[in-house]
PDB file of N, H, CA, C and O in Angstrom:
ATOM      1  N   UNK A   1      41.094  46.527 -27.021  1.00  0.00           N
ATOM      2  CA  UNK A   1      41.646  46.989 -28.263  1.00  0.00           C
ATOM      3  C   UNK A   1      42.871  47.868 -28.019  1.00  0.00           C
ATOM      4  O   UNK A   1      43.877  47.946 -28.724  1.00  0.00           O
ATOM      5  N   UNK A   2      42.563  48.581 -26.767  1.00  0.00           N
ATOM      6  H   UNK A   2      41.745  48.517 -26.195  1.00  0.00           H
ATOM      7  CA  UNK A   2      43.829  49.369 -26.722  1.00  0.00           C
ATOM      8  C   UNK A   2      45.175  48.613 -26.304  1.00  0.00           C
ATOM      9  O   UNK A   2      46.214  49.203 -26.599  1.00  0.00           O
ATOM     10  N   UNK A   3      45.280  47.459 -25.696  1.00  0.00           N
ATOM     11  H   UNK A   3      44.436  46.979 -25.456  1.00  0.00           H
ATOM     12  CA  UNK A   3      45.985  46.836 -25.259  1.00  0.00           C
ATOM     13  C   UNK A   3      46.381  45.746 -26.433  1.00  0.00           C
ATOM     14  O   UNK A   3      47.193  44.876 -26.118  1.00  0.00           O
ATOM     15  N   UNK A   4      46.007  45.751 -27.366  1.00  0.00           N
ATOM     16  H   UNK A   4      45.347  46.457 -27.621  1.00  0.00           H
ATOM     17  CA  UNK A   4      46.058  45.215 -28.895  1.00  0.00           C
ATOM     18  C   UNK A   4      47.265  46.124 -29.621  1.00  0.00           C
ATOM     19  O   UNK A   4      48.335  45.611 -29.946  1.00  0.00           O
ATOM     20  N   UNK A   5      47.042  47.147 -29.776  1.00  0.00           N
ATOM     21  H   UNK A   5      46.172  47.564 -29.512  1.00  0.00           H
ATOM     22  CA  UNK A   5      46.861  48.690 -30.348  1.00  0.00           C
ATOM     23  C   UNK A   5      48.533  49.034 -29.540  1.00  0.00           C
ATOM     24  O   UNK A   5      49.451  49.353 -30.296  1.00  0.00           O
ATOM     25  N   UNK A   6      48.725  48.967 -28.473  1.00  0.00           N
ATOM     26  H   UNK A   6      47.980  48.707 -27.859  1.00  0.00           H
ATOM     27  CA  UNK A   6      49.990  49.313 -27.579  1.00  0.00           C
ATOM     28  C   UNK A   6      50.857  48.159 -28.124  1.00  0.00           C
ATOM     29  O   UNK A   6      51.870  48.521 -28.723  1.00  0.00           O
ATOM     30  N   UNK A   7      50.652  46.930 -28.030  1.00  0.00           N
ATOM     31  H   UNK A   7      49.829  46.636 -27.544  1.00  0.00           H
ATOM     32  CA  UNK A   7      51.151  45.301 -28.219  1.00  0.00           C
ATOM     33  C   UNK A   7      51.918  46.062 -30.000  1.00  0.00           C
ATOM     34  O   UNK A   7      53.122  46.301 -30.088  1.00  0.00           O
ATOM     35  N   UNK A   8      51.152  46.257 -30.925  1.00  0.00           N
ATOM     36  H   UNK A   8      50.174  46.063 -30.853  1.00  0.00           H
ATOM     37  CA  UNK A   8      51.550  46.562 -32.167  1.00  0.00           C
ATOM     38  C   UNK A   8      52.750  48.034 -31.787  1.00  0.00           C
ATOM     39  O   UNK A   8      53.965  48.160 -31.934  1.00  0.00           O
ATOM     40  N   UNK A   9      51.969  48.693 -31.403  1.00  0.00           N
ATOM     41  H   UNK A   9      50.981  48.590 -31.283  1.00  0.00           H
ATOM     42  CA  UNK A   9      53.255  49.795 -31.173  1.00  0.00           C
ATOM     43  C   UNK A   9      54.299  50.034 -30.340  1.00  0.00           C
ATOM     44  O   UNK A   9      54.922  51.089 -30.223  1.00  0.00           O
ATOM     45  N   UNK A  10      54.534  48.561 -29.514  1.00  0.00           N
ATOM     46  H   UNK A  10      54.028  47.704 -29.608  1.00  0.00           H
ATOM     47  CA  UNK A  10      55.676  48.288 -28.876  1.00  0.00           C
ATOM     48  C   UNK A  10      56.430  47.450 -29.254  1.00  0.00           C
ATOM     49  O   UNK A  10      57.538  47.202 -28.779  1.00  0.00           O
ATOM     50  N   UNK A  11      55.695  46.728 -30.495  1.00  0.00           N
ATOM     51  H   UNK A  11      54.795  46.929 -30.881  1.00  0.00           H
ATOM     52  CA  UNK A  11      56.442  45.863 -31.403  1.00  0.00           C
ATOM     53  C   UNK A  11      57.457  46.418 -32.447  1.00  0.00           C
ATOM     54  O   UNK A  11      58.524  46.019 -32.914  1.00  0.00           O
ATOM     55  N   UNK A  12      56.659  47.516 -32.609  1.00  0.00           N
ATOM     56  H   UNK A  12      55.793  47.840 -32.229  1.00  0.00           H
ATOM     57  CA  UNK A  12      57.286  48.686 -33.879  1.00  0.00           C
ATOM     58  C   UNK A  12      59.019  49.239 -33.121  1.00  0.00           C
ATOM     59  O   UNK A  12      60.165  48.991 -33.497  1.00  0.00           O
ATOM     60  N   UNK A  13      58.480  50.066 -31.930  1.00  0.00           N
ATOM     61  H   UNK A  13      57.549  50.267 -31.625  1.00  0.00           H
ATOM     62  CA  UNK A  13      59.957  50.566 -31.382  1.00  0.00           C
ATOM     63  C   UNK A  13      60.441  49.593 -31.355  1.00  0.00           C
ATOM     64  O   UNK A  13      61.385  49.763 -32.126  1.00  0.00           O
ATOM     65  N   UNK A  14      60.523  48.206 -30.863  1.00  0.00           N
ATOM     66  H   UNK A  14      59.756  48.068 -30.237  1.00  0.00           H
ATOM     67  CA  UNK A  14      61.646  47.098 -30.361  1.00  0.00           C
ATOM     68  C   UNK A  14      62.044  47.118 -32.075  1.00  0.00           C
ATOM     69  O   UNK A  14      62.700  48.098 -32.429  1.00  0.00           O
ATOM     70  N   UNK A  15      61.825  46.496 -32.728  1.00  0.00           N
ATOM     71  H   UNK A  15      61.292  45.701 -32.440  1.00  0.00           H
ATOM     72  CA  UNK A  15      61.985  46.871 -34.115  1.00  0.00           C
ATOM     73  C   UNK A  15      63.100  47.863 -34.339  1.00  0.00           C
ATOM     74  O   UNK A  15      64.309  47.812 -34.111  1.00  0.00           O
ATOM     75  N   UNK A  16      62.121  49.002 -34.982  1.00  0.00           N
ATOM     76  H   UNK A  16      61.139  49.043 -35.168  1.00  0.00           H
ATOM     77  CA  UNK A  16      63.080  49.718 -35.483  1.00  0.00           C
ATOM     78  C   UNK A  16      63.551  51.028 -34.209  1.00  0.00           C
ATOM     79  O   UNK A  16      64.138  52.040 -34.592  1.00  0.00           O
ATOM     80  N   UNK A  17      63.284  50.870 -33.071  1.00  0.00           N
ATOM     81  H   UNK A  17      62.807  50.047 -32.760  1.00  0.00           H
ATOM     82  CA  UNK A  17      63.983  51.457 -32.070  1.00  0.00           C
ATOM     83  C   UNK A  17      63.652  52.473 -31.877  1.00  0.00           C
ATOM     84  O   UNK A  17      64.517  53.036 -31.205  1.00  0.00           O
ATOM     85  N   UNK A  18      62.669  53.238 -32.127  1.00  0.00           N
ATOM     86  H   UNK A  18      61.966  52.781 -32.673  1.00  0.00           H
ATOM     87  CA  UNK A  18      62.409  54.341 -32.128  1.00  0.00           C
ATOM     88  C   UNK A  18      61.147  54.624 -30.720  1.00  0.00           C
ATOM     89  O   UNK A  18      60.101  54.126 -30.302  1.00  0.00           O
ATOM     90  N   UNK A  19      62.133  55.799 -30.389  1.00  0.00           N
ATOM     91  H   UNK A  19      62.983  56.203 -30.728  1.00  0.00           H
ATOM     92  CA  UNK A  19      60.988  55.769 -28.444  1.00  0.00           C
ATOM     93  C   UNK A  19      60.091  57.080 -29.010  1.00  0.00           C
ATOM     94  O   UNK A  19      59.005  57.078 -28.430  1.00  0.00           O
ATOM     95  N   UNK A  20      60.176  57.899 -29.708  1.00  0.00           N
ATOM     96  H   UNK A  20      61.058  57.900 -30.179  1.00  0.00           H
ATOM     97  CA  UNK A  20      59.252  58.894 -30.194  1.00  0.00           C
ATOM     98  C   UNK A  20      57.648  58.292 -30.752  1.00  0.00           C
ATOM     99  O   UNK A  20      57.443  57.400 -31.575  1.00  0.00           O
ATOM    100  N   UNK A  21      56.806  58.985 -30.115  1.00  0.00           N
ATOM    101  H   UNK A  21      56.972  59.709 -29.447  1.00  0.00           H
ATOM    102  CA  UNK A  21      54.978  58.449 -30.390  1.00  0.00           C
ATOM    103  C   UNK A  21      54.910  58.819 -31.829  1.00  0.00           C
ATOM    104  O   UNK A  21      54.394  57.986 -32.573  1.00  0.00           O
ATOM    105  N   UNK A  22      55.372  59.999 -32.374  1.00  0.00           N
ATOM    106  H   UNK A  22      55.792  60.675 -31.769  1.00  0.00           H
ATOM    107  CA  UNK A  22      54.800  60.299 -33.511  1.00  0.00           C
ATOM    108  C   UNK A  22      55.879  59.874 -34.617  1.00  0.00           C
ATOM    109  O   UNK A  22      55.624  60.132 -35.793  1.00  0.00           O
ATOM    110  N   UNK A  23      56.933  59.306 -34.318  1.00  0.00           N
ATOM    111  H   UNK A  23      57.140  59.095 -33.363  1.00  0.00           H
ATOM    112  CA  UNK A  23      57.569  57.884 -35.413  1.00  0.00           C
ATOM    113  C   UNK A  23      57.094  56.826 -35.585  1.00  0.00           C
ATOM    114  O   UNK A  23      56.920  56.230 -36.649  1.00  0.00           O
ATOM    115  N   UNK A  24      56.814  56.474 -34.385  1.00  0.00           N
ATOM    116  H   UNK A  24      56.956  56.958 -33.521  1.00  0.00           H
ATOM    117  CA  UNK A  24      55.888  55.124 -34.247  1.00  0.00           C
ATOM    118  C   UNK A  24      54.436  55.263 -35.121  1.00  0.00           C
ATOM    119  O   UNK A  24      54.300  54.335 -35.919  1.00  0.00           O
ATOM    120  N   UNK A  25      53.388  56.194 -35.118  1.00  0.00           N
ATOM    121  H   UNK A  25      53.498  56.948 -34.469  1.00  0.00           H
ATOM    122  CA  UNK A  25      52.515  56.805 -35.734  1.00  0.00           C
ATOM    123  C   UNK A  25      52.929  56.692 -37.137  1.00  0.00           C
ATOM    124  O   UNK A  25      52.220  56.080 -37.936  1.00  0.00           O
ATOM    125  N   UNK A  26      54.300  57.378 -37.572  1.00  0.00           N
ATOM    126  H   UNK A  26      54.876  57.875 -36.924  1.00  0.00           H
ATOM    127  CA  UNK A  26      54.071  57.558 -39.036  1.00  0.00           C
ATOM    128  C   UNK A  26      54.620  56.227 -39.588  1.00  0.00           C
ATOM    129  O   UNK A  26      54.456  56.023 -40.790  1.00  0.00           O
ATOM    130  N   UNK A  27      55.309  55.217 -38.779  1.00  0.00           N
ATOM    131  H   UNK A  27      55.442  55.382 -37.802  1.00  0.00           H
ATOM    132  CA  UNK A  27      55.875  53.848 -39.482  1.00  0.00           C
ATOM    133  C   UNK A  27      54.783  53.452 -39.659  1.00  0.00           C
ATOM    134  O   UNK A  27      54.471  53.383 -40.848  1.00  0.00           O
ATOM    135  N   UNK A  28      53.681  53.005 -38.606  1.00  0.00           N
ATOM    136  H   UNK A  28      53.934  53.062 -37.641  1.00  0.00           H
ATOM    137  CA  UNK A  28      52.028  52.349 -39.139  1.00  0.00           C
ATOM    138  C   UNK A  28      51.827  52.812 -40.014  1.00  0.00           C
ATOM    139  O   UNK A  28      51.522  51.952 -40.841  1.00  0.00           O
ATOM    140  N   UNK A  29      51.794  53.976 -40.505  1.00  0.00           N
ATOM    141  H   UNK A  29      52.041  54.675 -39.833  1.00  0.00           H
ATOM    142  CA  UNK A  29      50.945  54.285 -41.519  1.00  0.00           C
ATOM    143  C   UNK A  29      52.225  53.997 -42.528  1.00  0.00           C
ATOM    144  O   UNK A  29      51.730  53.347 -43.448  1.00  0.00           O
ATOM    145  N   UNK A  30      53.118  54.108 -42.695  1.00  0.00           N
ATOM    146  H   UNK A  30      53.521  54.636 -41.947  1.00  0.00           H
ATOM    147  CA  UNK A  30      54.303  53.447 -43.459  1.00  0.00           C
ATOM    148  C   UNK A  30      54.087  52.563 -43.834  1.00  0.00           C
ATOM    149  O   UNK A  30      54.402  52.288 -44.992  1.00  0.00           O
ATOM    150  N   UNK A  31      53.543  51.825 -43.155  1.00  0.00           N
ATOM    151  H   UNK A  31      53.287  52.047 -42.215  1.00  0.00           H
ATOM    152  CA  UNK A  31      53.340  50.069 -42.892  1.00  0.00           C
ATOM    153  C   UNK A  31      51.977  49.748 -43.245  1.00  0.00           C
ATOM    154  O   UNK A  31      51.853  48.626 -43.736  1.00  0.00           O
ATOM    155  N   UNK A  32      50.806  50.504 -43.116  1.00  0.00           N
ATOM    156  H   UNK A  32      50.906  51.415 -42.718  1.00  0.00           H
ATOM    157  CA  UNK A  32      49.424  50.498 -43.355  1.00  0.00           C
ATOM    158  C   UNK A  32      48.981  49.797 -42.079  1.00  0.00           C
ATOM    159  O   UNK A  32      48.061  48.988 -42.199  1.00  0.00           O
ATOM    160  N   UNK A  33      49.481  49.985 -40.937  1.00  0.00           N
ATOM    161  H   UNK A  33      50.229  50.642 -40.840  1.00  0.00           H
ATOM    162  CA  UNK A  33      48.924  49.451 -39.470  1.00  0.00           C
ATOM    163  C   UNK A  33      48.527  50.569 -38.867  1.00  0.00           C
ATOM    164  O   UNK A  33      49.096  51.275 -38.033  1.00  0.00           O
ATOM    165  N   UNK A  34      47.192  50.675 -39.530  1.00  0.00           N
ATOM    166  H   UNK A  34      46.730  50.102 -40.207  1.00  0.00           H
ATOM    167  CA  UNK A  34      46.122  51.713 -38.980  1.00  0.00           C
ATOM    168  C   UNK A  34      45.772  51.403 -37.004  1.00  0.00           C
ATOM    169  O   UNK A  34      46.148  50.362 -36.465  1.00  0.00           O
ATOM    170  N   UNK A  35      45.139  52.350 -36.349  1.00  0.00           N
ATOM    171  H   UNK A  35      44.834  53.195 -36.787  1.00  0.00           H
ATOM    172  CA  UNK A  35      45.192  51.756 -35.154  1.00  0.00           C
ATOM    173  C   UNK A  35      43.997  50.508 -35.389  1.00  0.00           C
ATOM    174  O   UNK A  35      43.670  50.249 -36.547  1.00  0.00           O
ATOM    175  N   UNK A  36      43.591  50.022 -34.646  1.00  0.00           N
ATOM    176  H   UNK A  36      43.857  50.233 -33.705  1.00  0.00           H
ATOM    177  CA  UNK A  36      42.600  48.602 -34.156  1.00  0.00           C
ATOM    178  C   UNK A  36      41.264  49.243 -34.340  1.00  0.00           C
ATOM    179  O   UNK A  36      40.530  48.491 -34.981  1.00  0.00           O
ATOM    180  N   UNK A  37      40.767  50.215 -34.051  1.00  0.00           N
ATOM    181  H   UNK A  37      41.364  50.825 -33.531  1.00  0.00           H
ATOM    182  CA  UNK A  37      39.768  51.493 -33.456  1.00  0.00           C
ATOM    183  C   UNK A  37      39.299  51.873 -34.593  1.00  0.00           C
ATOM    184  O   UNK A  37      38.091  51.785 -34.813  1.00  0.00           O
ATOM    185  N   UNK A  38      40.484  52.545 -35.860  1.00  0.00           N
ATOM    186  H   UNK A  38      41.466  52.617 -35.682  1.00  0.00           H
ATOM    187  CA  UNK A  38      40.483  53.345 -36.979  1.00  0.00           C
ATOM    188  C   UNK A  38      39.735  51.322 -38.186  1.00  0.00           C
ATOM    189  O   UNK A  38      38.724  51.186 -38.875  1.00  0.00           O
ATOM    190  N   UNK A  39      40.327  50.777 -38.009  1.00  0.00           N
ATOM    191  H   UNK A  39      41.149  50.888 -37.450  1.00  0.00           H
ATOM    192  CA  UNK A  39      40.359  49.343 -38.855  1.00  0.00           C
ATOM    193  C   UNK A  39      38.460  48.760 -38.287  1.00  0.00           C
ATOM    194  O   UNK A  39      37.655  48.235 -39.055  1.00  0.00           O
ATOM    195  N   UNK A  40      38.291  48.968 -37.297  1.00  0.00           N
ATOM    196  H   UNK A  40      38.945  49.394 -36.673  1.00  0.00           H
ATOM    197  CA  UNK A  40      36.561  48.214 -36.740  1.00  0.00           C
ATOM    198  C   UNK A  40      35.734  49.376 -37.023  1.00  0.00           C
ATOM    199  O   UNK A  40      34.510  49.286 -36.924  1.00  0.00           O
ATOM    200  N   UNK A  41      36.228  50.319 -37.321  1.00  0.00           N
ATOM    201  H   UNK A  41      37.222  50.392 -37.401  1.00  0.00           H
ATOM    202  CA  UNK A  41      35.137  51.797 -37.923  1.00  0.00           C
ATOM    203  C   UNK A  41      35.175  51.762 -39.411  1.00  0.00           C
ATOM    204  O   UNK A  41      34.223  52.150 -40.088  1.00  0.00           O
ATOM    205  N   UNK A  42      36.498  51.205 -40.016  1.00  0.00           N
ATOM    206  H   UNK A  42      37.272  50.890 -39.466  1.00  0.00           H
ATOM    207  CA  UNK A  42      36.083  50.950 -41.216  1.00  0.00           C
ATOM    208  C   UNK A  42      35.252  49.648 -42.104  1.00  0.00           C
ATOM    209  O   UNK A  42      34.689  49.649 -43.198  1.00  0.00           O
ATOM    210  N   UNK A  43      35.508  48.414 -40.923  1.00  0.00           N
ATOM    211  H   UNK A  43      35.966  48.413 -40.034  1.00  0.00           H
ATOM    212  CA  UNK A  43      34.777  47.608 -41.326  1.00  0.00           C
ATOM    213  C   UNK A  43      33.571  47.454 -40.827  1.00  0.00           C
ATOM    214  O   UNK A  43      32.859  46.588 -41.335  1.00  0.00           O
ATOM    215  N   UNK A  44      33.132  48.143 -39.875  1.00  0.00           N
ATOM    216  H   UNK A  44      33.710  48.847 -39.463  1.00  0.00           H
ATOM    217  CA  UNK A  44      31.762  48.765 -39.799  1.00  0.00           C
ATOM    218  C   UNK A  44      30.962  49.307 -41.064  1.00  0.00           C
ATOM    219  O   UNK A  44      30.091  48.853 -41.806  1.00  0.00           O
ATOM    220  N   UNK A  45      31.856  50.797 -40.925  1.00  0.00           N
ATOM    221  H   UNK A  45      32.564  51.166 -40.323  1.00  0.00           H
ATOM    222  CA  UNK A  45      31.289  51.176 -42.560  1.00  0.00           C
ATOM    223  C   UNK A  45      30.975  50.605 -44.148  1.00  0.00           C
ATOM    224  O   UNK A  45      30.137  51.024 -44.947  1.00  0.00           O
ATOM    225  N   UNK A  46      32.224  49.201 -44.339  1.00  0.00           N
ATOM    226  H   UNK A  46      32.904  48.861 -43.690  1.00  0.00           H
ATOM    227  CA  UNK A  46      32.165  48.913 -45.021  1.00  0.00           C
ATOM    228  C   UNK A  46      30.967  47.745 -45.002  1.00  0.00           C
ATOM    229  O   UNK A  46      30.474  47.255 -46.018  1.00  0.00           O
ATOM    230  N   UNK A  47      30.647  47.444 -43.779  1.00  0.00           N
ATOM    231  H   UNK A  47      31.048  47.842 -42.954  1.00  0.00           H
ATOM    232  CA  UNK A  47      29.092  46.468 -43.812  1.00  0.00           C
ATOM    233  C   UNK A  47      28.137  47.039 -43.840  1.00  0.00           C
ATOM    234  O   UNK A  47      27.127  46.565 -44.362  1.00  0.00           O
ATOM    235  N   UNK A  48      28.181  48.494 -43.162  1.00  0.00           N
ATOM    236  H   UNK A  48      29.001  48.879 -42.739  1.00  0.00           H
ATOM    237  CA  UNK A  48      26.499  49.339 -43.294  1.00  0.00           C
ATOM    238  C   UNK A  48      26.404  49.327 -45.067  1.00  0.00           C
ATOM    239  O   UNK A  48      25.436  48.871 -45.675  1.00  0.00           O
ATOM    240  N   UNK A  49      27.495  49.866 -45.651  1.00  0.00           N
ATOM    241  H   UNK A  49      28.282  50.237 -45.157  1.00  0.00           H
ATOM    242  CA  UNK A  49      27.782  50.214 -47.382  1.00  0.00           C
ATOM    243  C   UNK A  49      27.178  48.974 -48.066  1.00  0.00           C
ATOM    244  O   UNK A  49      26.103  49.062 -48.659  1.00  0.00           O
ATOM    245  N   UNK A  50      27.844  47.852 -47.988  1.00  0.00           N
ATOM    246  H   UNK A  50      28.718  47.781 -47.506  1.00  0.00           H
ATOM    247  CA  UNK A  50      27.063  46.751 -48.657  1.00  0.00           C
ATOM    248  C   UNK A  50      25.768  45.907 -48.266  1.00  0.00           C
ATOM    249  O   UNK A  50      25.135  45.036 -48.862  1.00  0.00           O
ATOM    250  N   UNK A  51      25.607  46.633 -46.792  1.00  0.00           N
ATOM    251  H   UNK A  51      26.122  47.340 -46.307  1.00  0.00           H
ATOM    252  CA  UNK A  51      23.863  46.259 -46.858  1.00  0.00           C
ATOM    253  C   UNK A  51      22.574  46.753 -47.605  1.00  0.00           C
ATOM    254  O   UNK A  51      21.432  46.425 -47.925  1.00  0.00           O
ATOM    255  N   UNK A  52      24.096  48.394 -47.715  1.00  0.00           N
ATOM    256  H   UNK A  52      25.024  48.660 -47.454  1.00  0.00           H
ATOM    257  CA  UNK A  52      22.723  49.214 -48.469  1.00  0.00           C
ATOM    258  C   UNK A  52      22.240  48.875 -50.258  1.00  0.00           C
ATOM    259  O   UNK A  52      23.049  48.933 -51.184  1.00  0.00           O
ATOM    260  N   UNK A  53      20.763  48.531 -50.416  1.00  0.00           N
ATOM    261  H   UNK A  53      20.106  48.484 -49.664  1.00  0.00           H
ATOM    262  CA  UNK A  53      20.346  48.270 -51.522  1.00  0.00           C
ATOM    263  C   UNK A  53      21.043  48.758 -52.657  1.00  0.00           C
ATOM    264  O   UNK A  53      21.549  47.978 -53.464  1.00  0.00           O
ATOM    265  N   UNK A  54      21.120  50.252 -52.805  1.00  0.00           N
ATOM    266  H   UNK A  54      20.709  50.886 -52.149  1.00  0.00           H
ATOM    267  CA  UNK A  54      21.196  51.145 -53.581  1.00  0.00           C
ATOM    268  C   UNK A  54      22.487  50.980 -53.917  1.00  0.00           C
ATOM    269  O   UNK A  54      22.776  51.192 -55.094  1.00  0.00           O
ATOM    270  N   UNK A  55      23.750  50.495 -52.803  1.00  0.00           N
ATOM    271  H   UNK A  55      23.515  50.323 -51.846  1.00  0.00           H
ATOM    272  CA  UNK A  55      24.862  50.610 -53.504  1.00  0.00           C
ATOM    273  C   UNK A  55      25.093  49.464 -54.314  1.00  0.00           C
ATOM    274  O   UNK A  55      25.629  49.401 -55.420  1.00  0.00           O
ATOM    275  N   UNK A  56      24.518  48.398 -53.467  1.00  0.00           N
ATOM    276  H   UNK A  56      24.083  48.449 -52.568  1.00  0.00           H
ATOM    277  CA  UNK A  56      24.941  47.315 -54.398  1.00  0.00           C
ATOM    278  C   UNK A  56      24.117  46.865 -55.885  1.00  0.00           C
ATOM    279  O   UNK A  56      24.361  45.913 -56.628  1.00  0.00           O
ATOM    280  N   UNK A  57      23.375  47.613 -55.967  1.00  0.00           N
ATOM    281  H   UNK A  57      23.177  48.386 -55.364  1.00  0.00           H
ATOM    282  CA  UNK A  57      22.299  48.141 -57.112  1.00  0.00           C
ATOM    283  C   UNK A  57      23.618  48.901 -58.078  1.00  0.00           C
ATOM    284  O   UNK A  57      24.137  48.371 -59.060  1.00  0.00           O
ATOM    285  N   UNK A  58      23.883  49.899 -57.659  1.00  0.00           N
ATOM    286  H   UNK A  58      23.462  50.330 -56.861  1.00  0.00           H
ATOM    287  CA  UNK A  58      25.080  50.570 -58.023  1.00  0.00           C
ATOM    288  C   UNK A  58      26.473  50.192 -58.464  1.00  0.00           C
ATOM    289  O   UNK A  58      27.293  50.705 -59.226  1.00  0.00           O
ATOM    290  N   UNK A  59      26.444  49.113 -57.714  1.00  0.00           N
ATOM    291  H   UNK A  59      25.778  48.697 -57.095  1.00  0.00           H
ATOM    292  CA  UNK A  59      27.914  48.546 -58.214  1.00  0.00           C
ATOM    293  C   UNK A  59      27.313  47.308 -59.411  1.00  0.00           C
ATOM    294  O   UNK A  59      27.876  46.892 -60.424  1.00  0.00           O
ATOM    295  N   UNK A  60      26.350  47.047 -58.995  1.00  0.00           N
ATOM    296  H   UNK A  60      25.893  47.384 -58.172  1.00  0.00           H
ATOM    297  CA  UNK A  60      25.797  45.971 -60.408  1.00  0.00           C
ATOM    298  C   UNK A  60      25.911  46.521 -61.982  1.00  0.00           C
ATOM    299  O   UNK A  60      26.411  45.972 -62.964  1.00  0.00           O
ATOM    300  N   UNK A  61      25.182  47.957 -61.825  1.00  0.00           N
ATOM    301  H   UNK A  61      24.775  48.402 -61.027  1.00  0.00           H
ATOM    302  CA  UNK A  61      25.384  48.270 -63.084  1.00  0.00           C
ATOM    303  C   UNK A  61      26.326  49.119 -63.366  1.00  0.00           C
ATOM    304  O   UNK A  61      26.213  49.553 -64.512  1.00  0.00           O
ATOM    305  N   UNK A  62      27.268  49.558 -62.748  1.00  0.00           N
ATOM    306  H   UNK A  62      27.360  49.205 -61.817  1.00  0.00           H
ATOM    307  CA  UNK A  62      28.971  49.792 -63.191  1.00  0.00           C
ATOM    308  C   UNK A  62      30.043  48.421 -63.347  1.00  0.00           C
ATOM    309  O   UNK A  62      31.047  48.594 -64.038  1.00  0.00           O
ATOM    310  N   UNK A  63      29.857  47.280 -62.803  1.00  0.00           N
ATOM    311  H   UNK A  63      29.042  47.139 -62.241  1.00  0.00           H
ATOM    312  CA  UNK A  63      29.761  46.092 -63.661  1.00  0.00           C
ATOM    313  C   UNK A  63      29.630  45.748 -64.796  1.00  0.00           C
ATOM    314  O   UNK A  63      30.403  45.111 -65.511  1.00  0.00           O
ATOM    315  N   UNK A  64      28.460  46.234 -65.039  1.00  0.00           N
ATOM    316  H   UNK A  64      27.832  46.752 -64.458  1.00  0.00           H
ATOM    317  CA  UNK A  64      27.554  45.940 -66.389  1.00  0.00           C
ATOM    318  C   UNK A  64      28.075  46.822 -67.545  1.00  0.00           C
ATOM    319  O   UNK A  64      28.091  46.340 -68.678  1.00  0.00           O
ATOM    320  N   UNK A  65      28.521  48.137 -67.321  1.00  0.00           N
ATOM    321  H   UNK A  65      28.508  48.528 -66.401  1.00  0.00           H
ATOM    322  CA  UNK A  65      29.115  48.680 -68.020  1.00  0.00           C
ATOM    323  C   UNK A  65      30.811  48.687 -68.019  1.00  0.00           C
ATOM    324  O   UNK A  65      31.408  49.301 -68.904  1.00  0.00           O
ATOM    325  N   UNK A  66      31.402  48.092 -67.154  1.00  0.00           N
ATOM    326  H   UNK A  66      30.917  47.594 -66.436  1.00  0.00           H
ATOM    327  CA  UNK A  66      32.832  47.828 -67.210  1.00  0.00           C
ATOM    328  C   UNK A  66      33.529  48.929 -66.262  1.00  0.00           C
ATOM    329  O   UNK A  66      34.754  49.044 -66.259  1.00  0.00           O
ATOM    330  N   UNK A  67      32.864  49.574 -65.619  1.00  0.00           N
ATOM    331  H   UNK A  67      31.869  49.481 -65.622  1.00  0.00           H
ATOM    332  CA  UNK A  67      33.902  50.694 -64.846  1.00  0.00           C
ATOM    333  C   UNK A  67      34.492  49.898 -63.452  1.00  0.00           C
ATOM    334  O   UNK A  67      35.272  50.476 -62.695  1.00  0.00           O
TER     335      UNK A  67
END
C-alpha cells in the first residue's frame, strides 16, 4: 500500500511540480486522494456499519419517514 500511496504522490509532484511533502498532502486532499491506509479504514468501517442490525434498522425507518 505504501508503494501504491508513494506511486500517487509522485504522480502529483510530476504534475503540478511541487517537491514540498506537505503540498503534495494538501493537493490530495484538494483532490480527495486520501492516502490508501486512510480509504481501507474507511471501508472497513463502512462494512462493520452496515453489518450492524441496528443501523440498518435505522436507516429503514428514516426512509420511511423521508429524512
Amino acid at each position: 500500500m505504501r508503494i501504491l500511496d508513494n506511486c500517487i504522490s509522485r504522480a502529483l509532484y510530476k504534475i503540478f511540480g511541487e517537491s514540498d511533502n506537505e503540498s503534495v498532502l494538501h493537493m490530495r486532499h484538494c483532490l480527495g486522494l486520501p492516502s490508501l491506509m486512510n480509504m481501507i479504514e474507511r471501508c472497513k468501517f463502512m462494512d462493520r456499519l452496515l453489518d450492524d442490525r441496528s443501523f440498518t434498522v435505522m436507516c429503514n425507518v428514516c426512509n420511511v419517514f423521508g429524512f
